[in-house]
C-alpha positions as CSV (number, residue, x, y, z in Angstrom):
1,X,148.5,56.2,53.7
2,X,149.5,58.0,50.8
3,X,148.1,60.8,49.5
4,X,147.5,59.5,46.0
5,X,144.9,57.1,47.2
6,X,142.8,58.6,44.2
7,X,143.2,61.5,42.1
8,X,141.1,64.7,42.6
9,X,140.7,64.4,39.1
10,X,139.2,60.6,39.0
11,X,135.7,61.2,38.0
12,X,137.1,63.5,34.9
13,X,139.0,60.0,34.0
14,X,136.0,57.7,34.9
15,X,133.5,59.7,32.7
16,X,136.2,60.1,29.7
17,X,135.0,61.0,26.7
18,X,131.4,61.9,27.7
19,X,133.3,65.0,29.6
20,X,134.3,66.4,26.4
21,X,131.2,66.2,24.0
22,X,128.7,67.0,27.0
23,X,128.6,70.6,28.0
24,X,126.3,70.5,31.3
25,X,128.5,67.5,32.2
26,X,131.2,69.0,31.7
27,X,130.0,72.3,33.6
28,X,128.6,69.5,36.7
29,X,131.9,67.6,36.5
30,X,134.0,70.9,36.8
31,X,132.1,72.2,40.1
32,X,133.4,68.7,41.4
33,X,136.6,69.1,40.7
34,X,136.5,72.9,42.3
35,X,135.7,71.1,45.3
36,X,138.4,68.6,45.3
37,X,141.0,71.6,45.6
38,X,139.8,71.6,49.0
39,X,141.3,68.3,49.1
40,X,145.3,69.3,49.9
41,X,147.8,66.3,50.4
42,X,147.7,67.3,53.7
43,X,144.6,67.1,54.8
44,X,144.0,63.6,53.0
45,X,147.2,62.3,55.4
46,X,145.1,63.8,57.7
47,X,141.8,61.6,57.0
48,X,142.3,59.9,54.4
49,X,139.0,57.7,54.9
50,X,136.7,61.0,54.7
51,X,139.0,61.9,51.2
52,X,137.8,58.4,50.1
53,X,134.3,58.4,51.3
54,X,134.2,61.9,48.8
55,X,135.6,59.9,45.7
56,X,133.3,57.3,46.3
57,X,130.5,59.6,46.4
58,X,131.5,61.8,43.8
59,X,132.3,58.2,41.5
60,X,128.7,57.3,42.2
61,X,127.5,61.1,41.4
62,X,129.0,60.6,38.1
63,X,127.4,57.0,37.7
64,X,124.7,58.7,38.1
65,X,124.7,61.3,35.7
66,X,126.5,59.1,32.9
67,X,123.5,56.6,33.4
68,X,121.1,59.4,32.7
69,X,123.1,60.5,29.9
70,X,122.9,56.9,28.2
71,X,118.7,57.4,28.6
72,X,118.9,60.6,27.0
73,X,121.0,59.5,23.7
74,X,118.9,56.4,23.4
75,X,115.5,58.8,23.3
76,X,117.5,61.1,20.8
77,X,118.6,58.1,18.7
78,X,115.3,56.6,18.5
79,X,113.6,60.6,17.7
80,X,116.7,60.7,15.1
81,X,115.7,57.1,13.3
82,X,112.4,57.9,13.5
83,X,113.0,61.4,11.5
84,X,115.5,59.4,9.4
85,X,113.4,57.0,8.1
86,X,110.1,59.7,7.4
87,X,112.4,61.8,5.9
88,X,113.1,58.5,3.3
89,X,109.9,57.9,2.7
90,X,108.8,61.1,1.9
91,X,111.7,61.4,-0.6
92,X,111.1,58.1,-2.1
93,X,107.1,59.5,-2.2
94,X,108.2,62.7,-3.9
95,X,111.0,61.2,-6.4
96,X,107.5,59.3,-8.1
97,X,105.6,62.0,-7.9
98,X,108.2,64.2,-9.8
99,X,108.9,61.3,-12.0
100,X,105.6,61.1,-13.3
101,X,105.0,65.2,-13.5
102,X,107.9,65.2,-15.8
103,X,106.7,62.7,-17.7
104,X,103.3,64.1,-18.2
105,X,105.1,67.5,-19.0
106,X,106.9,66.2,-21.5
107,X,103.8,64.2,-23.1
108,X,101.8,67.3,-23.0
109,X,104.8,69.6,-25.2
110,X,104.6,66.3,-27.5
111,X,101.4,67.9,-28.5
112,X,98.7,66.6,-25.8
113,X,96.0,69.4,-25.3
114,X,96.1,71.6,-22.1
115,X,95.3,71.2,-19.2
116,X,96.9,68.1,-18.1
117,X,95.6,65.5,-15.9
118,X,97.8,64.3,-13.2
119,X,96.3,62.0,-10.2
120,X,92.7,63.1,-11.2
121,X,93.5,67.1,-11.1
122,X,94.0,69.1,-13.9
123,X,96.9,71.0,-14.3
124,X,98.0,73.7,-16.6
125,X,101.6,74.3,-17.9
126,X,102.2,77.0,-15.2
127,X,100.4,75.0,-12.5
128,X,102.5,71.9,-13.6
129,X,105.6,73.9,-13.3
130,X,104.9,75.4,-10.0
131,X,104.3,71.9,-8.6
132,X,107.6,70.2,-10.5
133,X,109.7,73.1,-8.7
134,X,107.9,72.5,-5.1
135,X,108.4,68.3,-5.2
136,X,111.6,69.0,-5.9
137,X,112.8,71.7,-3.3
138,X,110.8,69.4,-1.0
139,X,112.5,66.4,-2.1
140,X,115.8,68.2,-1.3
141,X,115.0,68.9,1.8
142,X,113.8,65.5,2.7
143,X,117.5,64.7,1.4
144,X,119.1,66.8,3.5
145,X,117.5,66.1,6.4
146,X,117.9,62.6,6.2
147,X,121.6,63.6,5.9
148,X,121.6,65.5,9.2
149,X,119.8,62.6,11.0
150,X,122.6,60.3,10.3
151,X,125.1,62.5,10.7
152,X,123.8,63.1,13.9
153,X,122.9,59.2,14.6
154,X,126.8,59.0,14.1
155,X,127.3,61.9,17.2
156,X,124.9,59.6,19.0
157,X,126.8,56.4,18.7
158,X,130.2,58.2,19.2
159,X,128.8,59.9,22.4
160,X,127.1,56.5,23.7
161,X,130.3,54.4,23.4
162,X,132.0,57.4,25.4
163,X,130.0,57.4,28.0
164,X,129.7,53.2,28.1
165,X,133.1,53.6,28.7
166,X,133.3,55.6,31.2
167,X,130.4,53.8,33.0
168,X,133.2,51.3,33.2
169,X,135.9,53.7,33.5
170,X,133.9,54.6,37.3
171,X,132.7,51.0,38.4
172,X,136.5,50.3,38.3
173,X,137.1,53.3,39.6
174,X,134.3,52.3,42.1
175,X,136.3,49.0,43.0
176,X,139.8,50.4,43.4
177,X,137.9,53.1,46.3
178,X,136.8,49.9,47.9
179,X,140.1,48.1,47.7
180,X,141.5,51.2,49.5
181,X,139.1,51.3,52.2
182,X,140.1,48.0,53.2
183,X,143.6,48.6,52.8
184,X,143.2,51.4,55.5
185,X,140.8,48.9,57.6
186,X,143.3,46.8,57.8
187,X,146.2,49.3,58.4
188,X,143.7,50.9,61.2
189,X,143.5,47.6,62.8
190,X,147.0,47.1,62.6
191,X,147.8,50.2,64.5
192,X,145.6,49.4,66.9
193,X,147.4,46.0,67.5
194,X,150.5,47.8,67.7
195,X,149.1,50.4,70.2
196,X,147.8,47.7,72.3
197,X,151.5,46.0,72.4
198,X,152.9,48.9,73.1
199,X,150.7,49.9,76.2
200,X,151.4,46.3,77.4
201,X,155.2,47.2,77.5
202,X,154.2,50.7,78.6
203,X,152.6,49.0,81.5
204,X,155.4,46.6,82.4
205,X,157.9,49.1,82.2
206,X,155.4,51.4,85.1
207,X,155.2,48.3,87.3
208,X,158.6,48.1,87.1
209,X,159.5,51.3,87.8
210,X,157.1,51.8,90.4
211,X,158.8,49.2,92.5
212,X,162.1,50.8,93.1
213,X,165.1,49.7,93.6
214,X,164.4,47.7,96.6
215,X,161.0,46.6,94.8
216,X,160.0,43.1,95.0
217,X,162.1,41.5,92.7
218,X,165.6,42.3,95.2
219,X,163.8,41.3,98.0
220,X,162.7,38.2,96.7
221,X,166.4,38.0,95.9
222,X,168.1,38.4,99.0
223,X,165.6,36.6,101.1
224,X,166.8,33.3,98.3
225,X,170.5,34.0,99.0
226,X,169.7,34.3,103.1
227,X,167.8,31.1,102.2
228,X,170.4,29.1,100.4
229,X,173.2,30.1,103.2
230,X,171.5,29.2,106.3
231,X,171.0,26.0,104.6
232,X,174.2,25.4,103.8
233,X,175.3,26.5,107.9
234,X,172.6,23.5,108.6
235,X,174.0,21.2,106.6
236,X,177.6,21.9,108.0
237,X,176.4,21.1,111.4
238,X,174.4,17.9,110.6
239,X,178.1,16.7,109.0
240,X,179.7,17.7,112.2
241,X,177.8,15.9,114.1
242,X,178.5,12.9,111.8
């Protein structure tokens, strides 16, 4: 069996990308891999189906883990539309509102008597400006939030296809374990044909041996040739006779 049955490193390959951008997957993934070490060409010649059994568990581990992975980024992307779209609307809601402060602002300098009157409450010109600065700091950060949930709605979808493909990544991973395991059945039942021959022979050659030179196959030798030459004395009488 050769020692390269899998690579210590398989799950690293099987969860791909989602290794990199995942710190406490990476950090799970790398205490794995500290325990392959343990895994030394010799000792896999040694049992190979135990090394196996271990990459298939470890495989599944990381199954595991990416599956739980995939939950988590479809909760964030949902948290991150969610704060998307309110961050949208309350932009949108405080571009109209400033729009129409403005507006009245600019009425009111046209000569319009103080206080103004905007959405029912009266407003004076500091009180006006106060509010024009705070929709629009507001507004900004609205924007920029909204900017930061997409950018990180990108990470999201960058991160899930990672780890889709590496839930791929280990389910072949998975299948080429299995295709081994039954490559070493068949190899162990292949020995044990050959061992079975060969104590057949082993036997033969004992029964052989144990019989000796003088064993049953010469005597059953020399009692034909004392056979076959009395015969023939018989037969020379009998055409004596004649």
């Amino acid at each position: 069996m050769n020692a390269k049955l899998i690579a210590p490193l398989a799950m690293c390959a099987a969860l791909g990308g989602a290794y990199l951008l995942d710190d406490p997957l990476r950090a799970g993934v790398d205490s794995v891999v500290e325990g392959f070490t343990q895994w030394t060409p010799e000792r896999i010649a040694g049992d190979p189906r135990a090394y196996l059994n271990a990459c298939e568990e470890q495989t599944r581990s990381a199954l595991e883990e990416l599956e739980a992975h995939a939950i988590f980024l479809r909760q964030r992307r949902a948290h991150l539309e969610t704060e998307r779209q309110e961050a949208v609307r309350k932009t949108a809601l405080g571009e109209t509102a400033l729009s129409e402060l403005i507006a009245l602002y600019r009425e009111v300098e046209k000569g319009a008597a103080w206080p103004a009157v905007w959405r029912a409450q009266p407003l004076d010109a500091g009180a006006l400006e106060a509010q024009v600065l705070a929709l629009d700091r507001e507004i900004q950060l609205n924007e920029s939030l909204a900017e930061r949930c997409e950018d990180g709605l990108v990470l999201v979808e960058q991160r899930d296809l990672s780890v889709s493909e590496s839930k791929a990544e280990a389910l072949v991973t998975l299948a080429e374990i299995g295709v081994q395991l039954e490559m070493l059945a068949i190899e162990e039942l292949t020995a044990l044909a050959a061992l079975a021959e060969l104590q057949l022979k082993v036997q033969s050659a004992a029964q052989v041996a144990s019989a000796g030179p003088g064993g049953p196959l010469v005597d059953d030798l020399l009692t034909q040739a004392r056979g076959d030459v009395r015969m023939a004395e018989f037969n020379a009488v009998l055409a004596g006779e004649d």
